[in-house]
BAVEXTI-697902 format. One record per residue (C-alpha): residue in one letter; residue number from 0; z, y negated, x. Coordinates in steps of 0.5 Angstrom, whole numbers, plus 2048, in hexadecimal, padded with zeros to 3 digits. Layout:
REM residues N
 res   n   w   v   u
   a NUM   Z   Y   X
...
REM end
This chain:
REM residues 449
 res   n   w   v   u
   x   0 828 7E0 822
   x   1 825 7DC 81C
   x   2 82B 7DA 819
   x   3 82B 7D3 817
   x   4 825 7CF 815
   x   5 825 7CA 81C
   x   6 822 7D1 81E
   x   7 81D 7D2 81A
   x   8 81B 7CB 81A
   x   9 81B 7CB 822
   x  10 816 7D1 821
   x  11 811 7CE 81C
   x  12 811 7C7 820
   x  13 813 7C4 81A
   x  14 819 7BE 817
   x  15 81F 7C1 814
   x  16 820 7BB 80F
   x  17 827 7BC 80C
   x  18 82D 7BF 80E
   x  19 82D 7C6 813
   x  20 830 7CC 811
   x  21 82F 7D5 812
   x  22 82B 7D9 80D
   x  23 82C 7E0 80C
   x  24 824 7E0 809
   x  25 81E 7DE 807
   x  26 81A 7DE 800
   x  27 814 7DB 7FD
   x  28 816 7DB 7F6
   x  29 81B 7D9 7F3
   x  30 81B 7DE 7EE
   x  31 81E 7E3 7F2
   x  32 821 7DF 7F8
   x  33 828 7DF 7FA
   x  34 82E 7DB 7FB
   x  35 82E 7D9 803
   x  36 826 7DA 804
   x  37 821 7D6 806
   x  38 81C 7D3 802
   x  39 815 7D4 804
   x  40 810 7CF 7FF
   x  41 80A 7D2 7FF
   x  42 803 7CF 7FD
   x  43 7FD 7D3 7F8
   x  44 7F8 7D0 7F4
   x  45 7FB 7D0 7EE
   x  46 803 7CE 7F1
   x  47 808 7CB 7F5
   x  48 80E 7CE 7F8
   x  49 810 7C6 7F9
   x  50 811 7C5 7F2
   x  51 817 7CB 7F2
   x  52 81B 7C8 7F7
   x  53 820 7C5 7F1
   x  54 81F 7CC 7F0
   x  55 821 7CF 7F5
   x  56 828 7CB 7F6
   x  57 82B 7CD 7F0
   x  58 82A 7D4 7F2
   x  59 82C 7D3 7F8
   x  60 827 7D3 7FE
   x  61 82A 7CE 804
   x  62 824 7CC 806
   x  63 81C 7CC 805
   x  64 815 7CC 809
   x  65 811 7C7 807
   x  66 80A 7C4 808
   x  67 80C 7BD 806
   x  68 813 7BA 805
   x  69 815 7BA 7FE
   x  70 81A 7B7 7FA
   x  71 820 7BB 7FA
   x  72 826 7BB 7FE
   x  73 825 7C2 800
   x  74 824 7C3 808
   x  75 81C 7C3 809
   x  76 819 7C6 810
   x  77 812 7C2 80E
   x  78 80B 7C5 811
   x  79 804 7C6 810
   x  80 803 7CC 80D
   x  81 809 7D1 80A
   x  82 805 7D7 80B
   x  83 805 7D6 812
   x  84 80B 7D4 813
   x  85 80E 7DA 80E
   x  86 809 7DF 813
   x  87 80D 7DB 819
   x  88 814 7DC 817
   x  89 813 7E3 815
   x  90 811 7E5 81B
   x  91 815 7E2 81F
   x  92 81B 7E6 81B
   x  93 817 7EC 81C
   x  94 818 7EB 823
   x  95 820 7EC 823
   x  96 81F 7F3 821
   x  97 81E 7F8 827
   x  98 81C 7FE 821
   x  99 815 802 821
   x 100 811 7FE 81C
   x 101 80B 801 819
   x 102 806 7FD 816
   x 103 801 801 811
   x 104 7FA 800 80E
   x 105 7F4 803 80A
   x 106 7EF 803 805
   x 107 7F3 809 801
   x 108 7FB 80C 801
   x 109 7FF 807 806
   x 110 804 806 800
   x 111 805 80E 800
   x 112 805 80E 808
   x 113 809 809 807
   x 114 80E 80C 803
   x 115 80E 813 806
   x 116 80F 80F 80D
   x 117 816 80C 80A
   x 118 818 813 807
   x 119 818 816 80D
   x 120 81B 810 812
   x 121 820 80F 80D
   x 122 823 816 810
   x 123 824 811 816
   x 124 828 80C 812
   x 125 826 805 80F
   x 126 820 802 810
   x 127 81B 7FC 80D
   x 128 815 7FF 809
   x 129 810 7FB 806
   x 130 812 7FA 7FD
   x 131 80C 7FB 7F8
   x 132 805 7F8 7FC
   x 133 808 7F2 7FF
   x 134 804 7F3 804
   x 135 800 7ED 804
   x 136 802 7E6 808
   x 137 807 7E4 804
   x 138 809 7EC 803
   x 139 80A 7ED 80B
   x 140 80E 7E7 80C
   x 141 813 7E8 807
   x 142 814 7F0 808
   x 143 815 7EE 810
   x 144 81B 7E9 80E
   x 145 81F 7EF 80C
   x 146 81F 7F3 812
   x 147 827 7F3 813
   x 148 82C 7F5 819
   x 149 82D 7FC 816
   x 150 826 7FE 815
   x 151 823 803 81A
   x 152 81B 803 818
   x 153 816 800 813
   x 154 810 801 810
   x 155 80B 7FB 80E
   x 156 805 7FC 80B
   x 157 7FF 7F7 80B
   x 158 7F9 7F7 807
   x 159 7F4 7F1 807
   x 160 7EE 7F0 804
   x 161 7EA 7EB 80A
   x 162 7E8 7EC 810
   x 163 7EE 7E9 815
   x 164 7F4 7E9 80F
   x 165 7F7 7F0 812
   x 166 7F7 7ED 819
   x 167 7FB 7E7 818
   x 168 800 7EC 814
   x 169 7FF 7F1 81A
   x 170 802 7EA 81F
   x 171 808 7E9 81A
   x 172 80A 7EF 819
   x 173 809 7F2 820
   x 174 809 7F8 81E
   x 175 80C 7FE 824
   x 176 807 803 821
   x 177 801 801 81C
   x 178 7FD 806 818
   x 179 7F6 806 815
   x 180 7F6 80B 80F
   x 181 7EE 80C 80E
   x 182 7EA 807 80C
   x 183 7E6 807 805
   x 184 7E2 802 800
   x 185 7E9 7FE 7FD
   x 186 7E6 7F7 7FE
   x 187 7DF 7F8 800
   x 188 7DC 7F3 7FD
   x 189 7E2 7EE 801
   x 190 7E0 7F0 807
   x 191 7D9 7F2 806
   x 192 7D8 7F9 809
   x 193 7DC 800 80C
   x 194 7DB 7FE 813
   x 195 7DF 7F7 812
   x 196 7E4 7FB 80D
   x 197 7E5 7FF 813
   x 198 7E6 7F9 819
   x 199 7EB 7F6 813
   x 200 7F0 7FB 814
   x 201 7EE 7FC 81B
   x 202 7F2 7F6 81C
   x 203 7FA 7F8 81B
   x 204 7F8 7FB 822
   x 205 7F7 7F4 825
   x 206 7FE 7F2 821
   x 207 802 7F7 825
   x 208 808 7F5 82B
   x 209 805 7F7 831
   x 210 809 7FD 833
   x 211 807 7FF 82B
   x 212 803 805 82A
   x 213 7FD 806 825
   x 214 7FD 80C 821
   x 215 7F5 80E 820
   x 216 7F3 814 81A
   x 217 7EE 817 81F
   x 218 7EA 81A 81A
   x 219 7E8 813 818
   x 220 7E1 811 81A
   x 221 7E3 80A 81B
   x 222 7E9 80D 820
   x 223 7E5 80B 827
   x 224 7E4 804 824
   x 225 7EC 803 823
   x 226 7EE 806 82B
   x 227 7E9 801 82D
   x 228 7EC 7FC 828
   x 229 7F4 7FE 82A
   x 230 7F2 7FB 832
   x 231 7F8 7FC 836
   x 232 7FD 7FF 832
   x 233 7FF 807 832
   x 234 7FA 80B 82D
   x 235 7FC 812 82A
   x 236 7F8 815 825
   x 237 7F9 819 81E
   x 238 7F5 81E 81A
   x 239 7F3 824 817
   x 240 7EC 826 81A
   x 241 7ED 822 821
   x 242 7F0 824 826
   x 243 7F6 81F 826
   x 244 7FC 81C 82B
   x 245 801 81D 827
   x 246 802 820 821
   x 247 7FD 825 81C
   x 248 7FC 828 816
   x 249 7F8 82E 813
   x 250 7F6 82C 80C
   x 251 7F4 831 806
   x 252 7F3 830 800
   x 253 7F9 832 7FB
   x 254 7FC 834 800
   x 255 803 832 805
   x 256 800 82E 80B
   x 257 802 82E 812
   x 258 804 82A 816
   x 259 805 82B 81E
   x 260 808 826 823
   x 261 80A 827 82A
   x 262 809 82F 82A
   x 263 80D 830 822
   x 264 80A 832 81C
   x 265 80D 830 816
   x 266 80A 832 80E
   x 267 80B 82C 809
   x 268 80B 82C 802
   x 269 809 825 800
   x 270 80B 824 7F8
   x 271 805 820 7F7
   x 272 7FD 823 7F6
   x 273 7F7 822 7F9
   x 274 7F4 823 801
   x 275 7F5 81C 802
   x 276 7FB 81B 801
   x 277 7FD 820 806
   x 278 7F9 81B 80B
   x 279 7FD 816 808
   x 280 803 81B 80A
   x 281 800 81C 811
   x 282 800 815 813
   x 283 807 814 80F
   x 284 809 81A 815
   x 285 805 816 81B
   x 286 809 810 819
   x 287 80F 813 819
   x 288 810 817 81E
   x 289 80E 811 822
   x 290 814 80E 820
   x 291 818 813 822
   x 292 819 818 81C
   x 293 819 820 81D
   x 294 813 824 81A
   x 295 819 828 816
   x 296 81B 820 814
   x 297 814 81F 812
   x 298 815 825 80E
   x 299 81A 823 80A
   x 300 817 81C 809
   x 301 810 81E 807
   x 302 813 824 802
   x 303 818 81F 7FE
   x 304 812 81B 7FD
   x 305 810 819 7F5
   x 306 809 816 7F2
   x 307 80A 80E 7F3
   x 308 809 80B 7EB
   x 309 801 80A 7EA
   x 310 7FF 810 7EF
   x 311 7FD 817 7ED
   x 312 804 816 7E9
   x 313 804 81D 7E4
   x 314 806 81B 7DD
   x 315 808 81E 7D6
   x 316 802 81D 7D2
   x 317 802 81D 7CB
   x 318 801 823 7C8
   x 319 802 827 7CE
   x 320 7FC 824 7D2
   x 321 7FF 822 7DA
   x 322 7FD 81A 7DB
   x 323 7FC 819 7E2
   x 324 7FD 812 7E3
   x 325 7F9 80F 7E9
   x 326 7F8 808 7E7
   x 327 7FB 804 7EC
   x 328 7F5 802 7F0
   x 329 7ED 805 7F0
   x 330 7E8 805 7F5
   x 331 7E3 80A 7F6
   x 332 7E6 80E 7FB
   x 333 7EC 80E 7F7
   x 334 7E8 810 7F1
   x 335 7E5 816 7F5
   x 336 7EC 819 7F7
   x 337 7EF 819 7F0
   x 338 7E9 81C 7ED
   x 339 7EA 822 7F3
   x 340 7F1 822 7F0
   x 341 7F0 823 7E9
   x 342 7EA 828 7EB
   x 343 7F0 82C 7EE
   x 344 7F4 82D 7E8
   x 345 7F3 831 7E2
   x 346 7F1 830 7DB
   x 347 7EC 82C 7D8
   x 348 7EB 826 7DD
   x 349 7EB 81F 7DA
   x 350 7E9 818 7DE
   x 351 7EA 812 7DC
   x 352 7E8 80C 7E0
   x 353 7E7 805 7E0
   x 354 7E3 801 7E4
   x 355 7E4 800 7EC
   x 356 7E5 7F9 7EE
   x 357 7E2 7F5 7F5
   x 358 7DC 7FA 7F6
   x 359 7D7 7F4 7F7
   x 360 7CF 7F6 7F6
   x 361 7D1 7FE 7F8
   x 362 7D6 7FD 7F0
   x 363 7D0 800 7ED
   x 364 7CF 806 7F1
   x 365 7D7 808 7F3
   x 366 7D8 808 7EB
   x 367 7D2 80D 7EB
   x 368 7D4 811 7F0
   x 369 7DB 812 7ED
   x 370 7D8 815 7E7
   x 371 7D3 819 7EB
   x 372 7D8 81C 7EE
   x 373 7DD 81D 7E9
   x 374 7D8 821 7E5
   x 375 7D7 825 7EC
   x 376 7DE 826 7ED
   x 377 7DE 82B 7E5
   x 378 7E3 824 7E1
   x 379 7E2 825 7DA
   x 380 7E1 81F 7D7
   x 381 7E1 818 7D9
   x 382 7E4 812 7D5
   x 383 7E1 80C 7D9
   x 384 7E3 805 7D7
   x 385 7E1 7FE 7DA
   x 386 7DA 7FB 7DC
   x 387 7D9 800 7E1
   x 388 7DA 805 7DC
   x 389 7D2 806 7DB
   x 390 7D2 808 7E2
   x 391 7D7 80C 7E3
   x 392 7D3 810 7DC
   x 393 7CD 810 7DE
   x 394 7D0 814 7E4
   x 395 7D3 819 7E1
   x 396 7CE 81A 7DB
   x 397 7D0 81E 7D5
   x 398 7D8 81F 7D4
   x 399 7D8 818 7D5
   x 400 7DA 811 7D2
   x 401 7DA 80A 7D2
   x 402 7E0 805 7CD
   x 403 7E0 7FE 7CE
   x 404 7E7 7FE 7CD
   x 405 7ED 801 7CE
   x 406 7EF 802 7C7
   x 407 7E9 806 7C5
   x 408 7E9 80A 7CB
   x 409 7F1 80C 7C9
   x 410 7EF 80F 7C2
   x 411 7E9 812 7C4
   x 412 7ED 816 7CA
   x 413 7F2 818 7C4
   x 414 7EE 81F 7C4
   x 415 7F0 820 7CB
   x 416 7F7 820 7CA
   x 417 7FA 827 7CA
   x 418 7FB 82D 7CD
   x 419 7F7 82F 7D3
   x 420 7F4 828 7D4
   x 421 7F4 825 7DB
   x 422 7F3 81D 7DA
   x 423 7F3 818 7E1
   x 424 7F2 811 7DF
   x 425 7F0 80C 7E5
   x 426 7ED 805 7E6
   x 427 7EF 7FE 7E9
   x 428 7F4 7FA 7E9
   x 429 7F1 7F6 7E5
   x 430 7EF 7FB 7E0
   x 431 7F7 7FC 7DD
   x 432 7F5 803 7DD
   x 433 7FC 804 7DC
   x 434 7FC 802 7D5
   x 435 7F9 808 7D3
   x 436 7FC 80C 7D6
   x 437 802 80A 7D3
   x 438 800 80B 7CD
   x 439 7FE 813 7CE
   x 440 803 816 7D1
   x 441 80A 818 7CE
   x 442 80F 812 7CF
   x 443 80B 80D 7CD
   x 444 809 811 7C6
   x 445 811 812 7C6
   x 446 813 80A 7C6
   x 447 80D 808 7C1
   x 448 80F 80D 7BC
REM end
């Protein structure tokens, strides 16, 4: 058991200077960390961790990782590289606890999987699951440090934006069941096309125990490639339009779905739009029931679910219009299931984007695309903003338009604003899409008047 700092020493290899003593947890900044825990002083570009030590004392902390001997009198663990050696600790306390361990990534959805996930395990008592997006290698070692004695599952979610970054959170988190959600353009212009997105996300499998078992969506065209990448662990597969192992749904549109597992059906009322998040439900379920929950839990779970912030989030808009909040994040597969949700609703329809980022050479035509088939689809009219904006328009023709700032954009869609009026705003992280809609819907009116 890493119970005292002499332990994590031993594991890194490393010199403990100063006194020994236990910990009782591990923080990378001194912002949040509490008294007891260990310091881990990581290194960026721009900072140190090493010049918060004197920090970290006075809150507390009873020892530091660092990567060379600083003067303070706070116990150090000095080693080459923090990072690693956080990865390393982290993992070794992973390996104390004998729990279902599950490790999700994908293009699109894993946060909501995520948190589907974590509904329906919690009717089996405490659990670990992933807060926010930490989900990188910093994010997963950090989440990993909160498995407790009492916790019965956990839920880790990966994301990565190279080639090899899920595979060295995959050999940390030693995940017992690993899932790939889909695979989609998010980063392409980091990893260069489709087919080396797909091998990325392939990789949690490679990460799993040996006795784990990889969950694979067999409607997937890249299915194949991620058994064959799953080499010697247990495969079972999910799906909607496959013949699945374990566990299938039958999905329509605006309709219950589904969902069938060892001879039991059941129909599920998912609180959330759109087809795509029932396969995000699906997964959800195949996770679930792997780690031991019933299909009448996974009921339960999935129909208690609420729009996480920033996703397909329904709003009072001003004037009686609806705002649907999708601003968390865009790619353009993202882009096309929200332009299919708001094809579902009634009213006039109304989509304003923004630019999606890290697209590479293909940027041009994916903007386009999207505008092609909103038009396609019967939206409205388009608000485009940013320097894609043009495409977008060009794609969607008359009914379209394009601002160079946000404040423009707000005063020209004041027309929009009434009874009967459908508005889905969507764009990149870096697009700060969410400050319009802050200013259009009905609480944020009310707090500036």
């Amino acid at each position: 058991m890493l119970k005292k700092l002499s332990h994590i020493a031993d594991l890194l290899n490393a010199p403990l200077i100063g006194g020994d003593s236990g910990f009782r947890g591990v923080s990378s900044d001194t912002r949040t960390l509490k008294s007891g825990e260990l310091f881990v002083a990581l290194r960026g570009p721009n900072f140190s961790g090493g010049e918060y030590l004197d920090t970290a004392l006075k809150k507390g902390a009873v020892g530091a990782i660092t990567d060379q001997l600083y003067k303070s009198s706070l116990p150090q663990i000095v080693v080459t590289d923090t990072l690693s050696a956080l990865g390393m600790v982290a993992s070794a306390w992973r390996d104390q606890f004998d729990i279902p361990l599950m490790a999700i990534t994908g293009s699109n959805g894993k946060t909501t999987v995520k948190e589907m996930v974590a509904l329906i395990l919690a009717q089996l008592g405490p659990g670990t699951v992933t807060k926010g997006n930490l989900n990188n290698d910093i994010g997963v070692p950090l989440t990993l440090f909160n498995l407790s004695s009492g916790d019965r599952w956990a839920v880790i979610e990966m994301g990565a934006s190279a080639l090899g970054e899920i595979a060295r959170l995959s050999a940390i988190a030693q995940p017992t069941i690993a899932l790939v959600n889909n695979v989609g353009s998010a980063h392409l212009g980091g990893f260069g096309s489709i087919r080396n997105i797909a091998r990325a996300k392939g990789e949690i499998y490679a990460g799993l125990r040996s006795d784990g078992v990889a969950l694979i969506n067999c409607d997937l065209p890249q299915a194949d490639d991620w058994v064959a990448m799953a080499t010697g662990r247990e495969v079972q597969t999910y799906g909607s339009c496959c013949e699945p192992s374990l566990i299938s749904a039958v999905i329509k549109s605006r309709e219950p779905f589904e969902i069938s597992y060892k001879g039991e059906s059941l129909k599920v009322e998912l609180p959330l739009p759109g087809e795509h998040n029932k396969m995000n439900a699906l997964a959800a379920a195949a996770l679930a029931v792997q780690a031991g929950a019933s299909l009448g839990q996974v009921k339960n779970g999935l129909e208690s679910m609420q729009a996480i912030p920033g996703r397909l989030e329904s709003k009072p808009g001003r004037g009686g219009a609806v705002v649907i909040d999708d601003t968390y994040n865009a790619s353009p597969e993202s882009m096309m299931r929200a332009v299919e949700v708001l094809s579902s609703m009634e009213g006039r329809r109304i989509l304003v984007v923004g630019d999606m980022g890290e697209l590479g050479e293909d940027s041009p035509h994916l903007h386009k695309q999207i505008g092609v088939m909103a038009k396609s689809a019967g939206i409205d009219s388009m608000y485009a903003l940013g320097s894609s904006a043009s495409e977008y328009v060009s794609g969607f023709g008359d009914g379209a338009a394009l601002f160079e700032d946000s404040e423009k954009l707000v005063v020209a869609l004041a027309d929009e604003l009434a009874m009967g009026r459908v508005i889905l705003v969507k764009g990149s992280r870096f697009m700060k899409m969410e400050q319009i809609v802050r200013k259009i819907t009905v609480k944020e009116a009310d707090d500036q008047s």
